[in-house]
Structures are given as structure tokens and as C-alpha cells.
C-alpha positions in Angstrom: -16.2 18.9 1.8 -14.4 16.7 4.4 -13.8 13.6 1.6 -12.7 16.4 -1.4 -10.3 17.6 1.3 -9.0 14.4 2.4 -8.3 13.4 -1.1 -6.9 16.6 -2.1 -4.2 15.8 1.2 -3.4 12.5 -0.5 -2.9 13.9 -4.0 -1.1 16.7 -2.6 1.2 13.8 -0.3 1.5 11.4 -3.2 3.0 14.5 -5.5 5.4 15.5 -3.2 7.2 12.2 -2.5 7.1 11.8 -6.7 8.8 14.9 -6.9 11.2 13.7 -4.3 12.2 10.4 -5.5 12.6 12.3 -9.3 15.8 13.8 -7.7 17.5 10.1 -7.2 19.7 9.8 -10.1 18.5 7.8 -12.9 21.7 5.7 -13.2 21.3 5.1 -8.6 18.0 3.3 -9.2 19.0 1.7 -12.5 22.2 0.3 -10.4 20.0 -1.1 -7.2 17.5 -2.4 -9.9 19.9 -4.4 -12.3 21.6 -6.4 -9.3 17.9 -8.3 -9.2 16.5 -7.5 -12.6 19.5 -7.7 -14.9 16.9 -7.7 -18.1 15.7 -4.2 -19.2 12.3 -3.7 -21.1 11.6 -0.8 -23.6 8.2 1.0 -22.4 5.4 -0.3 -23.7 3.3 2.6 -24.8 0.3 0.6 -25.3 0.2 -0.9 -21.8 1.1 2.6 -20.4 -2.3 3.9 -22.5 -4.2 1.1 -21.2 -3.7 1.5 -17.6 -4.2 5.5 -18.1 -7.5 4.4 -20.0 -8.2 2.1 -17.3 -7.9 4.4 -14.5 -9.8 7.4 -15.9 -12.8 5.9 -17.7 -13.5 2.3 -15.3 -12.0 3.7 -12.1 -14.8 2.4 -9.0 -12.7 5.0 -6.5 -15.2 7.1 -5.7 -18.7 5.0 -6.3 -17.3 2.9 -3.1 -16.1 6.0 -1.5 -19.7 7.4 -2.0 -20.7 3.9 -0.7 -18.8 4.0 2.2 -18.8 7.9 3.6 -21.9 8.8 2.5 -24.5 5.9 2.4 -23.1 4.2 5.1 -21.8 7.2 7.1 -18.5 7.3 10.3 -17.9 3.5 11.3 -16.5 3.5 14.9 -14.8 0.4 16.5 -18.3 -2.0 17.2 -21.0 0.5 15.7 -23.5 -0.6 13.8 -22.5 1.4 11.0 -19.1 -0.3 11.3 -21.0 -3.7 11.3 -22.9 -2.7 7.9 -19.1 -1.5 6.0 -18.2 -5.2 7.1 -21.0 -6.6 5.3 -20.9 -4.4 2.6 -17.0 -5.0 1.6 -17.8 -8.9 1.9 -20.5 -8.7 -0.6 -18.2 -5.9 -3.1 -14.5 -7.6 -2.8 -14.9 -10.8 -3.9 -16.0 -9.6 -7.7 -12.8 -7.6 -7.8 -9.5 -9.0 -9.5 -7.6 -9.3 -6.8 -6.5 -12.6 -8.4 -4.7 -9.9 -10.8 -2.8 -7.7 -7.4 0.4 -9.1 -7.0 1.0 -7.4 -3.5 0.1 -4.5 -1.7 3.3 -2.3 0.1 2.6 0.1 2.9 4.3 2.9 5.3 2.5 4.0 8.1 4.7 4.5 10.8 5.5 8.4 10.1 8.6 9.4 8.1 11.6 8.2 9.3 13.8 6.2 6.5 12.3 2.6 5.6 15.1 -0.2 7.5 13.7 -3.6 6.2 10.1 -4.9 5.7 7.9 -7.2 7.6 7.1 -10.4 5.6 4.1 -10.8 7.7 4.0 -14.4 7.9 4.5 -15.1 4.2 7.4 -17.7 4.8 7.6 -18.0 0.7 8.5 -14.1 0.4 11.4 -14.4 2.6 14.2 -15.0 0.0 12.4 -13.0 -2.3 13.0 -9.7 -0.1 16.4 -11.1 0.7 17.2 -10.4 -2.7 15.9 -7.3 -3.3 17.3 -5.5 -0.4 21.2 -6.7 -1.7 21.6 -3.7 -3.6 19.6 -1.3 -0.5 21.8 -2.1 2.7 24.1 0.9 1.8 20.7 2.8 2.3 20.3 1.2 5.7 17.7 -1.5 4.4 19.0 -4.6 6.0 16.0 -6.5 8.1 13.4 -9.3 7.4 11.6 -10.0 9.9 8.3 -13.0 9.2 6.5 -11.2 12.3 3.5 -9.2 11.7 4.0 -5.5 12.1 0.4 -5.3 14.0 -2.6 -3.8 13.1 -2.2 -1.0 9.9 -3.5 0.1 6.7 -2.5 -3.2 4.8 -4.9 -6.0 7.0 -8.4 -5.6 4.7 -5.5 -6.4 2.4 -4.2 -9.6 3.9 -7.8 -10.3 5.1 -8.7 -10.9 1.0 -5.7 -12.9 0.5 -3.7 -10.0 -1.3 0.0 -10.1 -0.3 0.6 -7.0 1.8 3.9 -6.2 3.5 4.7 -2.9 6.0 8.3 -1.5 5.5 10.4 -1.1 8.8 11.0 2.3 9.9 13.1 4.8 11.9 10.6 5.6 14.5 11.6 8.6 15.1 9.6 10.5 17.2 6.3 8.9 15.7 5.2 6.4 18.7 6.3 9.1 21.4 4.8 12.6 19.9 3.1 12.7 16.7 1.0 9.6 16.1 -2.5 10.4 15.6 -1.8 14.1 17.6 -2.1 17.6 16.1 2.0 17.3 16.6 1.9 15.3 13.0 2.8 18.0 10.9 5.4 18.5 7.9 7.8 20.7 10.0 9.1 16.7 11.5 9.5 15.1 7.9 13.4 14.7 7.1 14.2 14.9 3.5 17.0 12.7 3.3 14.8 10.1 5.1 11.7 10.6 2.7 14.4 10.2 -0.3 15.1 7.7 0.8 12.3 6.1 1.9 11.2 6.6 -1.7 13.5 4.8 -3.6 13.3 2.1 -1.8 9.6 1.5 -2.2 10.2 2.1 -6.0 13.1 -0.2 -6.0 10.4 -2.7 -4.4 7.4 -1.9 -6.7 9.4 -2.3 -9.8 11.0 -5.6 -8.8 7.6 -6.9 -8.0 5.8 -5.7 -11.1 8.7 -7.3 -13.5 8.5 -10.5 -12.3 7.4 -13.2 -14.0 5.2 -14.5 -11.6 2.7 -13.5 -9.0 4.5 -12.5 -5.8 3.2 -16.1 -2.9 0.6 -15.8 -1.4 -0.7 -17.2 2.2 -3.6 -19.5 2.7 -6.8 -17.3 2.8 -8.9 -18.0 6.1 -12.4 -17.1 5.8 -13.3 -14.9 8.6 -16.0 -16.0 11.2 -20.1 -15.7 10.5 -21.4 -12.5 11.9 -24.0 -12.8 14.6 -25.0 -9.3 13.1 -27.6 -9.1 10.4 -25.8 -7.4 7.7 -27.6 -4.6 5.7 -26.0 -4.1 2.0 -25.9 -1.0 0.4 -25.8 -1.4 -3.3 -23.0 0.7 -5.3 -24.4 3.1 -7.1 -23.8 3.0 -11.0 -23.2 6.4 -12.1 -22.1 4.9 -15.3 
């Protein structure tokens, strides 16, 4: 019950800031796009089937889901449990693409409006982002910064060598009242700020997914040898 409801929040989330960025103006996002991608592409139905077909018939979502909250069960900070996911994802992530993922964008810092984007080290990204934001600074979007933003969502990214970035944001009242409290509701989302905050992400996934090349990555360093002796939970095939 807990996992249908948590996914039901995220599909419920991820609907509602598509249904905010479809009220940005076609020809607004077609203007911040064109100042970095001047070349426009027909759709390509047959791509668009393929990744529909990809996603509903050889979709793993919720065989490691089932790995991870069920056969393997809540992972605190140093449990044994959390020990056993460790061991598990280092056996499972290495025969996934990833060589395929260009990059990996995240917002976790509540909902104020996204200001710039940590390159989190990536030194190579730097004038890549510099470009991008050109057409975003009358949107506020004006900072680089090659510091990392600190522990979040996007580090089992960088940890398998996927680039992952975290957007800069308006805190707000996040750090001071509603981070991880019961005060994190909808009544303190702005809608001017989540409009915004989506089209700028789309602005950055669309420059990154026409580009000709892979977005640089950092050299991958292999994490320590466990002391702990790992149990591995197979995935189950329900195939």
C-alpha cells in the first residue's frame, strides 16, 4: 500500500508540473531554445513508438522496486539492510546502459524558482550551461557554480559515473520550515515559480537530448571494498 501510494504521489506530482509548463507559450520555449539549437527536427514517430514500446513492455521499474522495498525491506543510515541495498545495486547497475544516459537533472530543494545549476565538479560542462542559460537570465537563471550542491537525490547517479546536475533554487522557506516536516504541503508552492521552474528544466532537457554528443563526463572512482559481507538478492523475472 505504502509503495502504490508513493508512486501514485509521484505520477500525480509529475502531471501537474506537465500541465503547468503546457501553459508556456509554444513560440516562449521555441525562442529560449533556437538561441542554442538553431536547427529544428520534425518528430520522429518511430523513435517516439520505440521509447513508448520500450517503457511499457521492458520497463525493470518495479522488479527493482520489488527488490529493494520488499525483499530487502527499510534501509536506515548503517543498518544492515542498508549494507545489503549497497551490495545489491553494485551487483545490478553495472549491466545497465548507463553508457547510453547522457545526464541526470534534479530539484530537490522545494519549489521556489530554479536560479542557475550546480555543475558539480564537471569542469567540462561549465561552458556548456553557460550557453544554455543565455536565452533564461530574463527568467532569473544566471549562476554556475562547479561546487557540489551536497548530498541529494542525484549522488547514486554521480556515484555510476552518470552526469547529474542540481538546479539552484529560491529557498524560500524550504531550509527554515518545510524540509522533511509535515509543514511541506501544496498550500507553499508558487505558481509563477513552478512555471517557471518548468521551463527551464525543459529548456535544459531538450538542449541536452539534441546534442550531438554525450554531455562530459567526470572520471568514475570506484568506491572502497566493504568490510561487510554483502548478501545479493536476485531480481526477480516476472517476465
Amino acid at each position: 500500500m505504502m509503495r502504490s501510494s508513493l508512486f501514485g504521489f509521484i505520477a500525480t506530482a509529475m502531471l501537474f508540473v506537465s500541465s503547468l509548463a503546457a501553459q508556456v507559450t509554444q513560440n516562449d520555449f521555441a525562442a529560449r531554445t533556437d538561441a542554442v539549437q538553431p536547427a529544428r527536427e520534425a518528430l520522429d514517430l518511430a523513435m517516439y513508438g520505440r521509447i513508448r514500446d520500450e517503457s511499457f513492455t521492458r520497463s525493470r521499474i518495479m522488479d527493482y522496486a520489488v527488490a529493494l522495498f520488499d525483499d530487502i525491506g527499510p534501509r536506515l543510515t548503517g543498518s544492515p539492510n542498508m549494507a545489503r541495498a549497497n551490495a545489491w545495486t553494485r551487483v545490478v547497475t553495472p549491466k545497465a546502459d548507463f553508457e547510453k544516459l547522457s545526464a541526470y537533472f534534479n530539484i530537490d530543494n522545494g519549489g521556489g524558482k530554479l536560479l542557475g545549476v550546480y555543475a558539480e565538479g564537471n569542469t567540462a560542462i561549465v561552458p556548456i550551461f553557460e550557453e544554455w542559460i543565455t536565452p533564461l537570465k530574463d527568467l532569473g537563471v544566471t549562476a554556475i557554480t562547479l561546487r557540489p550542491s551536497g548530498s541529494s537525490d542525484l549522488d547514486s547517479f554521480e556515484d555510476a559515473g552518470i552526469p547529474s546536475f542540481q538546479f539552484i533554487q529560491d529557498p524560500r522557506d524550504y531550509g527554515t520550515r518545510s524540509v522533511h516536516t509535515n509543514q511541506d504541503t501544496y498550500e507553499r508552492l508558487s505558481p509563477e515559480d513552478l512555471k517557471q521552474a518548468a521551463v527551464v528544466e525543459a529548456v535544459f532537457l531538450y538542449n541536452a537530448a539534441m546534442r550531438d554528443q554525450m554531455l562530459p563526463r567526470k572520471v568514475l572512482l570506484q568506491p572502497p571494498p566493504s568490510s561487510l559481507t554483502p548478501v545479493i538478492l536476485p531480481i526477480p523475472d516476472t517476465k
